[in-house]
Backbone as CSV, one residue per row, in Angstrom:
resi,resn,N_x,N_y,N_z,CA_x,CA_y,CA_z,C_x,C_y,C_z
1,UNK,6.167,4.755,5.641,5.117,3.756,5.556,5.589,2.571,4.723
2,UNK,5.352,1.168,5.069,5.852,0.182,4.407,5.237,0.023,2.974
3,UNK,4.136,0.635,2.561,3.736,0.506,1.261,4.538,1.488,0.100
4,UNK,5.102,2.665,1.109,5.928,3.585,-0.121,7.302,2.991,0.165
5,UNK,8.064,1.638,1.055,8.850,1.511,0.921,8.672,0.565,-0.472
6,UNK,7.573,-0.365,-0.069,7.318,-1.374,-1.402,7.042,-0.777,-2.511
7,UNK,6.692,0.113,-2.692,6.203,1.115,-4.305,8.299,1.253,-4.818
8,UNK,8.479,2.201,-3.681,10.018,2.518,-4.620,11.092,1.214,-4.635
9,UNK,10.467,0.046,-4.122,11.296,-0.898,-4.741,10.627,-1.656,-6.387
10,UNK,9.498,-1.433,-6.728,9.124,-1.717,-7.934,10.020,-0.384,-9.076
11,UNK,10.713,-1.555,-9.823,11.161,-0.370,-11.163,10.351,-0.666,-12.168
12,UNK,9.871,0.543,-12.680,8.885,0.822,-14.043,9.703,1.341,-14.647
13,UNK,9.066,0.985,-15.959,9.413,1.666,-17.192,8.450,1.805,-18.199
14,UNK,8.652,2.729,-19.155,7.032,2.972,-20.180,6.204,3.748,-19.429
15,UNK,5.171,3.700,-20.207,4.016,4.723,-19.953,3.535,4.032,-18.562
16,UNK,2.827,4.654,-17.412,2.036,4.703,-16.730,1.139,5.009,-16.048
17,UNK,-0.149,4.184,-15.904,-1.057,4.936,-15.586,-1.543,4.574,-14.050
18,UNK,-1.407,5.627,-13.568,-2.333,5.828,-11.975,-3.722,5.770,-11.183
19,UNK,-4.131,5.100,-10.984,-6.186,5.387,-10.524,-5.518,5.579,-9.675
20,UNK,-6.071,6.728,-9.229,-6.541,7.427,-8.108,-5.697,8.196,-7.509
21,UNK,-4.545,8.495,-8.272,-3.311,9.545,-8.334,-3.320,10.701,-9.094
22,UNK,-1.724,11.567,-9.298,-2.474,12.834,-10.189,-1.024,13.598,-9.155
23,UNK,-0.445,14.249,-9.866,0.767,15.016,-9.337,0.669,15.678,-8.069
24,UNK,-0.543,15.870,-7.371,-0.320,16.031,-5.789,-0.122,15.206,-4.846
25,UNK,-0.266,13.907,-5.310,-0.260,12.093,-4.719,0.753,12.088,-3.782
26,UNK,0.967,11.641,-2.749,1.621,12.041,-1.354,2.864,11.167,-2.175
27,UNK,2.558,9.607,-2.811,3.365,8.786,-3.385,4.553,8.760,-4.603
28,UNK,3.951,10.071,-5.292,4.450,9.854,-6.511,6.459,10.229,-6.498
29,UNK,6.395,11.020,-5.311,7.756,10.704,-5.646,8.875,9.257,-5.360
30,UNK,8.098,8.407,-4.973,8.244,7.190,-4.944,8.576,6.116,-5.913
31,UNK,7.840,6.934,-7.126,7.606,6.136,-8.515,9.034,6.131,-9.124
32,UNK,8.976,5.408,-10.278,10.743,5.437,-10.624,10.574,6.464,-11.473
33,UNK,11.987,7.131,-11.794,12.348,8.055,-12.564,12.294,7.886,-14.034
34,UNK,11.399,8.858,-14.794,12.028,8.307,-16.093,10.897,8.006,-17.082
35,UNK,9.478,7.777,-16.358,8.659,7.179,-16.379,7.447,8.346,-17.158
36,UNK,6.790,8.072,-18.219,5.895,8.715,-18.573,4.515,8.563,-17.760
37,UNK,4.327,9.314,-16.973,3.161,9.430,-16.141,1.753,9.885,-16.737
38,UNK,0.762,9.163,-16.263,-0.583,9.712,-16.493,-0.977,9.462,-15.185
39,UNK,-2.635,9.879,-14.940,-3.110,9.613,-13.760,-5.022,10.201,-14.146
40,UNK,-5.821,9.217,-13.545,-6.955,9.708,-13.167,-7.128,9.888,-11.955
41,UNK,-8.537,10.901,-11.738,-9.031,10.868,-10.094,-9.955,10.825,-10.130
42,UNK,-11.127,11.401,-9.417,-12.316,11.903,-9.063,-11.981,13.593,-8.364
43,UNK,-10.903,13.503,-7.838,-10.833,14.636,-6.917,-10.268,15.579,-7.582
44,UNK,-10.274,17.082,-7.870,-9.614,17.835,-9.046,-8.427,18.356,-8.070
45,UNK,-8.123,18.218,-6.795,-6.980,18.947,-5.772,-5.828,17.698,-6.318
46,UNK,-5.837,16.960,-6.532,-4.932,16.179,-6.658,-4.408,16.032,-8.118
47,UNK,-4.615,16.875,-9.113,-4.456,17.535,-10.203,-3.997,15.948,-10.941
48,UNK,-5.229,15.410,-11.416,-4.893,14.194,-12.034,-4.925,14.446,-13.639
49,UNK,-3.825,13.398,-15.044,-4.177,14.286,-15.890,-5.444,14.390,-16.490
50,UNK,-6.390,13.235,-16.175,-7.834,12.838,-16.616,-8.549,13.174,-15.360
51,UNK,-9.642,13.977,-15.165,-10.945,14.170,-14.500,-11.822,13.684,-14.206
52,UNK,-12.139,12.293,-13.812,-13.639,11.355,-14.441,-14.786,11.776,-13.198
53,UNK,-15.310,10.817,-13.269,-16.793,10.510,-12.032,-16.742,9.127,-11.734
54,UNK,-17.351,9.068,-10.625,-17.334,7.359,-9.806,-17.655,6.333,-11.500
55,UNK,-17.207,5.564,-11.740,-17.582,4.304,-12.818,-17.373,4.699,-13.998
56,UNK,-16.693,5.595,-14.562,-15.898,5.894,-15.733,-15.283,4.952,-16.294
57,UNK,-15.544,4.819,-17.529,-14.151,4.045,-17.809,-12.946,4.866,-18.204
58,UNK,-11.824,3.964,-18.099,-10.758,4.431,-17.766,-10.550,5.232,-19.416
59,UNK,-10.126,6.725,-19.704,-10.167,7.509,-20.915,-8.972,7.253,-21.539
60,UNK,-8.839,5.996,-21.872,-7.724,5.365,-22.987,-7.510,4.566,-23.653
61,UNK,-6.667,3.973,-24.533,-6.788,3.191,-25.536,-6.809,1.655,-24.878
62,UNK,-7.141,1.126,-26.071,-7.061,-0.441,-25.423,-5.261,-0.540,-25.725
63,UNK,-4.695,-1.564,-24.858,-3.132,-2.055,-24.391,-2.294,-0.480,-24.997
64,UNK,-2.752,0.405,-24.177,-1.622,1.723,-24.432,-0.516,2.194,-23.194
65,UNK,-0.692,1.084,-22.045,-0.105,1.213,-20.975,1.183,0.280,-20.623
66,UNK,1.966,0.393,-20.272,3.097,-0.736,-19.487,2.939,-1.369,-17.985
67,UNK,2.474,-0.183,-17.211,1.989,-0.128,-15.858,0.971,0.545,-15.852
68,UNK,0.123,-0.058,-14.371,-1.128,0.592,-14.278,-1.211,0.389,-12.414
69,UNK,-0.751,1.615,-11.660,-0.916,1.281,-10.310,-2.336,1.688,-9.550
70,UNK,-2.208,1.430,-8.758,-3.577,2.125,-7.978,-3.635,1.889,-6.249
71,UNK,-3.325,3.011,-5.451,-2.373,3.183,-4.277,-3.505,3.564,-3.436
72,UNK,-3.938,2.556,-2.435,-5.359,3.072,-1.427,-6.650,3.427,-2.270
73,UNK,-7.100,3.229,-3.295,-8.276,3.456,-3.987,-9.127,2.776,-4.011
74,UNK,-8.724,1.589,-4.252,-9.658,0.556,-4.742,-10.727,-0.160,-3.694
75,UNK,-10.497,0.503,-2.276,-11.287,0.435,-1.139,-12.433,1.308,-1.281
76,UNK,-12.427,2.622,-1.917,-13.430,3.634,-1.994,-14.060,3.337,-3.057
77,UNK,-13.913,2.118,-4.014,-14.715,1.833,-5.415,-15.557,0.489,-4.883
78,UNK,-16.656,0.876,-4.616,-17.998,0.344,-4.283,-17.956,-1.222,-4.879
79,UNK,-17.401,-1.403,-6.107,-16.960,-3.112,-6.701,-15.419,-3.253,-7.404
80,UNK,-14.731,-3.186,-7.241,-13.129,-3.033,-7.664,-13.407,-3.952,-9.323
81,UNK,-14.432,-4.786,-9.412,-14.114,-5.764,-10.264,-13.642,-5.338,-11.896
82,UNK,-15.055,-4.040,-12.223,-14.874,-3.278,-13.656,-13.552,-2.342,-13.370
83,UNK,-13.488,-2.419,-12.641,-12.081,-1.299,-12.698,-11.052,-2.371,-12.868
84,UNK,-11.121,-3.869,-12.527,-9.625,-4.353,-12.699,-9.833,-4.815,-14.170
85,UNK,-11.121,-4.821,-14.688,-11.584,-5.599,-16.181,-10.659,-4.133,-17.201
86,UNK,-11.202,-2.823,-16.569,-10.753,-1.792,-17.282,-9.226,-1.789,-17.240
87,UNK,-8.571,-2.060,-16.207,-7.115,-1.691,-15.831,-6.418,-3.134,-17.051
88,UNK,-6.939,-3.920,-17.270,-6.431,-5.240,-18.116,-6.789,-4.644,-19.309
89,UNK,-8.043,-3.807,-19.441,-7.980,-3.335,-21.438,-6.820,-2.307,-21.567
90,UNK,-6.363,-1.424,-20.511,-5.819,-0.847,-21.089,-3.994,-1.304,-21.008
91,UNK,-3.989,-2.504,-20.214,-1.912,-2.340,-20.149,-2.084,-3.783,-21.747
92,UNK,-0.684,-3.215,-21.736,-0.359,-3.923,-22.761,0.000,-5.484,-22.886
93,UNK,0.233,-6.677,-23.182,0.156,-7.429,-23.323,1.775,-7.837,-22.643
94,UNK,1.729,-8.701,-21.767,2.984,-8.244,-20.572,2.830,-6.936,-19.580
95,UNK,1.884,-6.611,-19.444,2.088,-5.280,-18.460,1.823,-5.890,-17.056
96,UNK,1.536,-5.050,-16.213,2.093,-5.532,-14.539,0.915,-4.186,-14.388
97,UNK,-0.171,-4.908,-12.788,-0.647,-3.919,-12.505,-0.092,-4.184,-10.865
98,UNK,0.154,-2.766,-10.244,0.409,-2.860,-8.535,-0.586,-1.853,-8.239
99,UNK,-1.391,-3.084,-7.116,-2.416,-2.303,-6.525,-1.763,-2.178,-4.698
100,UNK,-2.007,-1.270,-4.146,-1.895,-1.103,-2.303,-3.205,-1.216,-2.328
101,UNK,-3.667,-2.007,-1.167,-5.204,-1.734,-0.512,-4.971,-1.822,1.035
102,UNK,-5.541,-1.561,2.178,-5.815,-1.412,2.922,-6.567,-2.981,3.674
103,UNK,-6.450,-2.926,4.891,-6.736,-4.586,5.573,-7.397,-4.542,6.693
104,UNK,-6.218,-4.620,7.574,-6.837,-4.348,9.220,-6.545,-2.612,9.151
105,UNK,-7.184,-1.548,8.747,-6.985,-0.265,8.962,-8.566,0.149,9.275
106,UNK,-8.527,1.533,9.647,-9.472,2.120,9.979,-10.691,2.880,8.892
107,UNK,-11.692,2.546,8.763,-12.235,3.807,7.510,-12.071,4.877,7.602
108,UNK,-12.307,5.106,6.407,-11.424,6.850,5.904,-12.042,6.581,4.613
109,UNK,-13.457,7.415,4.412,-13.711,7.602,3.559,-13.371,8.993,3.060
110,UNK,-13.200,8.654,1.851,-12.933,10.140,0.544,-13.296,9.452,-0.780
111,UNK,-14.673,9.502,-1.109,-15.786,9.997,-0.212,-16.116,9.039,0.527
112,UNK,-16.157,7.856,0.104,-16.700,6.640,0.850,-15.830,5.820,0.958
113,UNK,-15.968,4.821,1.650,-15.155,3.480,2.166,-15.706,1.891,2.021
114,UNK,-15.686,1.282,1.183,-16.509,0.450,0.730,-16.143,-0.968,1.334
115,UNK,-14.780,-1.795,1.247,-14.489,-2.883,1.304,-13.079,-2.958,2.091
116,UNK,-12.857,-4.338,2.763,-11.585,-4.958,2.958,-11.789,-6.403,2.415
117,UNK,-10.912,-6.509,1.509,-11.143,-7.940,0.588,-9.474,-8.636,1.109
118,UNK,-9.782,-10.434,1.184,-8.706,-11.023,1.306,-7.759,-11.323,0.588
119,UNK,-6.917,-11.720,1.029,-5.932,-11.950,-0.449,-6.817,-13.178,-1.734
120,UNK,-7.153,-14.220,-0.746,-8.069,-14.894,-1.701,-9.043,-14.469,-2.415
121,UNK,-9.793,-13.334,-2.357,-10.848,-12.644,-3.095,-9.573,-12.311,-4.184
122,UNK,-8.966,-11.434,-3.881,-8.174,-10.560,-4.854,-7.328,-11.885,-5.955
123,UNK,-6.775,-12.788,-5.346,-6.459,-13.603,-6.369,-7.534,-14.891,-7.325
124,UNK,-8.835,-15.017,-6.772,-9.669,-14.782,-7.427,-10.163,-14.234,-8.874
125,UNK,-10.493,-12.930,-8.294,-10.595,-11.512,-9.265,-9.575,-11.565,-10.051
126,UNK,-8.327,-11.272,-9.944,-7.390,-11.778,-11.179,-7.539,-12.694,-11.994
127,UNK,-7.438,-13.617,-11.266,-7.646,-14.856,-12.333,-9.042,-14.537,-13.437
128,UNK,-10.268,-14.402,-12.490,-10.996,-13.869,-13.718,-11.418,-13.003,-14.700
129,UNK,-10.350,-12.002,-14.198,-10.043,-11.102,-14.951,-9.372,-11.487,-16.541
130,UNK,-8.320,-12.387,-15.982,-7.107,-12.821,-17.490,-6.019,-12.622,-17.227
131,UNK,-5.545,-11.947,-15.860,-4.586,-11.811,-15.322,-3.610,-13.172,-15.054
132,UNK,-2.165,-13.332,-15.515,-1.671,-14.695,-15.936,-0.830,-15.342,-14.504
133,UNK,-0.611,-14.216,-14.169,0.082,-14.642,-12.289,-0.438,-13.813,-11.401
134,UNK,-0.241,-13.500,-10.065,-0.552,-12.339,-8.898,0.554,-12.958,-7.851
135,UNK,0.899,-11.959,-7.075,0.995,-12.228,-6.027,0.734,-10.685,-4.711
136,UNK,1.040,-11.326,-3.946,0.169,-10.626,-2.855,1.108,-10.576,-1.357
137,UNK,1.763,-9.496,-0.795,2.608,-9.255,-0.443,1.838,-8.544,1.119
138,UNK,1.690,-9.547,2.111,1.067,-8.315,3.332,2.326,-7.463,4.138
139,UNK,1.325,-6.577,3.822,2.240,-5.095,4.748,2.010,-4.956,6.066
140,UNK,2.777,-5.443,7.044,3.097,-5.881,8.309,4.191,-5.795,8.836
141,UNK,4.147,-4.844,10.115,5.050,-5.229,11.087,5.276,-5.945,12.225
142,UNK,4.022,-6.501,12.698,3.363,-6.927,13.604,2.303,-7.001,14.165
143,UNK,1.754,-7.670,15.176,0.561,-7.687,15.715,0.191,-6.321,16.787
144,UNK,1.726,-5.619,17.078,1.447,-4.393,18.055,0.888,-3.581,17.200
145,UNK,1.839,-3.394,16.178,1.828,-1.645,15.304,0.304,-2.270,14.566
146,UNK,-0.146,-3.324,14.021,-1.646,-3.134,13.601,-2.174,-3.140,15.179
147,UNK,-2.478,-3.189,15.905,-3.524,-2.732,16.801,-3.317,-1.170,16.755
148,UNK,-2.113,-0.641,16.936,-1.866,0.634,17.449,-2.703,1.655,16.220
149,UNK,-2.250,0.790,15.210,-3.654,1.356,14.141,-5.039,1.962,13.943
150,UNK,-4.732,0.222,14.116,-6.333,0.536,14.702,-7.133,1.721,15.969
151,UNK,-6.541,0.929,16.792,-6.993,1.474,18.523,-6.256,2.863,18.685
152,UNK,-5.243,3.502,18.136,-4.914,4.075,18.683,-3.649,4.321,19.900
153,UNK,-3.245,5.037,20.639,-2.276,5.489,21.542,-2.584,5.077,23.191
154,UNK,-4.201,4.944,23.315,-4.568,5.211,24.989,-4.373,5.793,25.941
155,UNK,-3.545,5.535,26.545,-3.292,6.402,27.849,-1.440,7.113,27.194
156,UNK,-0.885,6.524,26.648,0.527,6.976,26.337,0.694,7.868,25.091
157,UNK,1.719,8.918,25.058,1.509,9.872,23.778,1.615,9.453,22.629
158,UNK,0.836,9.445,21.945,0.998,8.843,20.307,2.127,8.720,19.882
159,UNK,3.142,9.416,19.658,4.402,8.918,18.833,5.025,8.147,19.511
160,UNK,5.004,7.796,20.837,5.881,7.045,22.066,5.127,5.909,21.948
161,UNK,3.707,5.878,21.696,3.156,4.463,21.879,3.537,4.124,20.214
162,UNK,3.324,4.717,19.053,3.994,3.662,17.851,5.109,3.665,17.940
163,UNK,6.299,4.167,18.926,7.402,3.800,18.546,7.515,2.322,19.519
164,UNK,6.968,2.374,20.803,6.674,0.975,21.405,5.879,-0.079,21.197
165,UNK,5.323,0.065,20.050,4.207,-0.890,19.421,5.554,-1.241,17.823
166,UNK,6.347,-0.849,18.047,7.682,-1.067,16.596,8.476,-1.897,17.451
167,UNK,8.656,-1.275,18.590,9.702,-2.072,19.051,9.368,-3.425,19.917
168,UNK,8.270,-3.071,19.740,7.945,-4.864,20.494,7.505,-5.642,19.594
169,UNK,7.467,-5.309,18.109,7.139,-6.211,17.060,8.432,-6.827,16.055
170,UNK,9.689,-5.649,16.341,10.635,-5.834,15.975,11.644,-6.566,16.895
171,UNK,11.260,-6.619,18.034,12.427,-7.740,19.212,11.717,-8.913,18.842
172,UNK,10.056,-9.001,18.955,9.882,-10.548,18.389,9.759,-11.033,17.360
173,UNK,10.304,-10.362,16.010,9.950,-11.008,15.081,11.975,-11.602,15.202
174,UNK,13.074,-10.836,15.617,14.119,-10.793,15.790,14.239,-11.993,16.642
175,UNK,13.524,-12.276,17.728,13.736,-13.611,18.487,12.875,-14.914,17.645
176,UNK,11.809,-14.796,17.402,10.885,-15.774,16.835,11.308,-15.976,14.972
177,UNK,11.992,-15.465,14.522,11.964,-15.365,13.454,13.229,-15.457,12.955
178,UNK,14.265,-15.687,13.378,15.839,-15.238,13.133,16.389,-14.658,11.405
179,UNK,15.572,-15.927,10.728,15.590,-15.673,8.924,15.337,-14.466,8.646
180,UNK,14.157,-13.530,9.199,13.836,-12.470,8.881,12.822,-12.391,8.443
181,UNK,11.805,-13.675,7.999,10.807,-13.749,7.425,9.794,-14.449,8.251
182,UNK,8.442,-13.638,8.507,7.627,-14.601,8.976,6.973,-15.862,8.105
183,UNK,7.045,-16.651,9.038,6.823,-18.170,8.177,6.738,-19.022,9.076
184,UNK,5.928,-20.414,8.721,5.210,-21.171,9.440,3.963,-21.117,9.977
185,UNK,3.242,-21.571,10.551,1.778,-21.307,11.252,1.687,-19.839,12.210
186,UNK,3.380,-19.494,13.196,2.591,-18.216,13.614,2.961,-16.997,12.557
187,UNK,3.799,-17.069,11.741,4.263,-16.218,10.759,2.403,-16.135,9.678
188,UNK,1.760,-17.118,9.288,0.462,-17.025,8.523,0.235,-16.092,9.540
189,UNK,-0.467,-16.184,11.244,-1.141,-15.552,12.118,-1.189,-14.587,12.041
190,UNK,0.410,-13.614,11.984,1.098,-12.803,12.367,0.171,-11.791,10.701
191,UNK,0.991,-12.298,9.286,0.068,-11.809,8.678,-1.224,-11.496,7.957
192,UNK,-1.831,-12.338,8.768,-3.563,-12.311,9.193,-4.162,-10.958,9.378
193,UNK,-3.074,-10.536,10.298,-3.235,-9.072,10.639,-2.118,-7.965,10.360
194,UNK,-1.950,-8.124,8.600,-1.919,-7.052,7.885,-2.646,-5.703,7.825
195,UNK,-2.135,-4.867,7.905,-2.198,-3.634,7.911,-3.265,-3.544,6.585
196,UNK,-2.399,-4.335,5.644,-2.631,-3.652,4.104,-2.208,-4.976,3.326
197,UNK,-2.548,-4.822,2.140,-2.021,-6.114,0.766,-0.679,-5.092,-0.345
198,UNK,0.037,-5.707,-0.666,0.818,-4.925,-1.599,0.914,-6.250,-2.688
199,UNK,-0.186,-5.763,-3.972,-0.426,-6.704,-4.738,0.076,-6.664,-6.290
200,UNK,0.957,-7.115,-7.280,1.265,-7.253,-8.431,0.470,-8.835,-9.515
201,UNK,-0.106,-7.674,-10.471,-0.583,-8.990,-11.124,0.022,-8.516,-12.693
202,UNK,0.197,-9.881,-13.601,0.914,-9.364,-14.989,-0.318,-10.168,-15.977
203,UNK,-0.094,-9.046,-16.670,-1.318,-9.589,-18.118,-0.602,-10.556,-19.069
């Protein structure tokens, strides 16, 4: 998945803390090595080291963190806003938070499914948070593989239709794109229809 390719290219160091992770996290071996881990949840299967309930605040000190990630969660939190106010009391002064959220995807609540916010909401919310930069990284391969997302396989077998919904996003981004980067007016289009946001903001 392009978001655990983007997670194991971030290197951490120092303490870190997880919403909505916890040592069963499909992700965590992704994280860098080395790294003093914490984690809250809601869910106790995902053996997080803190236990809370929906709107907790986060059970730690003020600036006791370096990093503070939060990987597909912040869609199931009914207002993301106190959670990013909480995630800024607790990193330290220079800390970096990386959030994944979800875009053009399907709901999947656990328990619930609340929001798809734009990159402009989210850089927004930073800013009024106190957050001193952001940026915002869409997770995209194309306009096939997000439909195939969405919609599904149809008439062709699921793994044959995403591997042909890859390869027709990867010949045209290869012809239309030569740099490697989408850019220009259809490159914006193209990630319009992000999958997902892969977002870093620093305190």
């Amino acid at each position: 998945m392009m978001e655990y390719e983007a997670i194991a290219r971030v290197r951490m160091t120092g303490r870190v803390l997880d919403i909505g992770g916890g040592a069963n996290a499909r992700y965590r071996e992704h994280l860098s090595a080395g790294i003093e881990y914490h984690s809250v949840n809601i869910d106790p299967k995902i053996e997080p080291t803190w236990l809370i309930r929906p709107g907790d605040p986060l059970p730690a000190e003020d600036e006791s963190f370096d990093w503070v990630v939060s990987f597909n969660t912040l869609e199931h939190i009914f207002d993301p806003r106190p959670t990013l106010t909480e995630t800024f009391r607790v990193l330290k002064s220079g800390g970096t938070m990386v959030i994944a959220v979800p875009w053009m995807f399907r709901i999947h609540a656990h328990p619930d499914d609340y929001n798809r916010l734009t990159p402009s909401w989210w850089r927004e919310a930073f800013q009024q948070t106190g957050f001193t930069s952001a940026s915002v990284l869409p997770l995209v391969w194309g306009r096939n593989s997000t439909a195939f997302s969405i919609s599904g396989s149809g008439l062709m077998p699921r793994q044959l239709a995403a591997y042909w919904a890859h390869v027709k996003d990867t010949l045209y981004a290869k012809l239309r794109f030569p740099s490697g980067v989408y850019d220009g007016r259809r490159g914006d289009s193209i990630c319009g229809v992000s999958m997902g946001w892969f977002m870093t903001a620093r305190k």
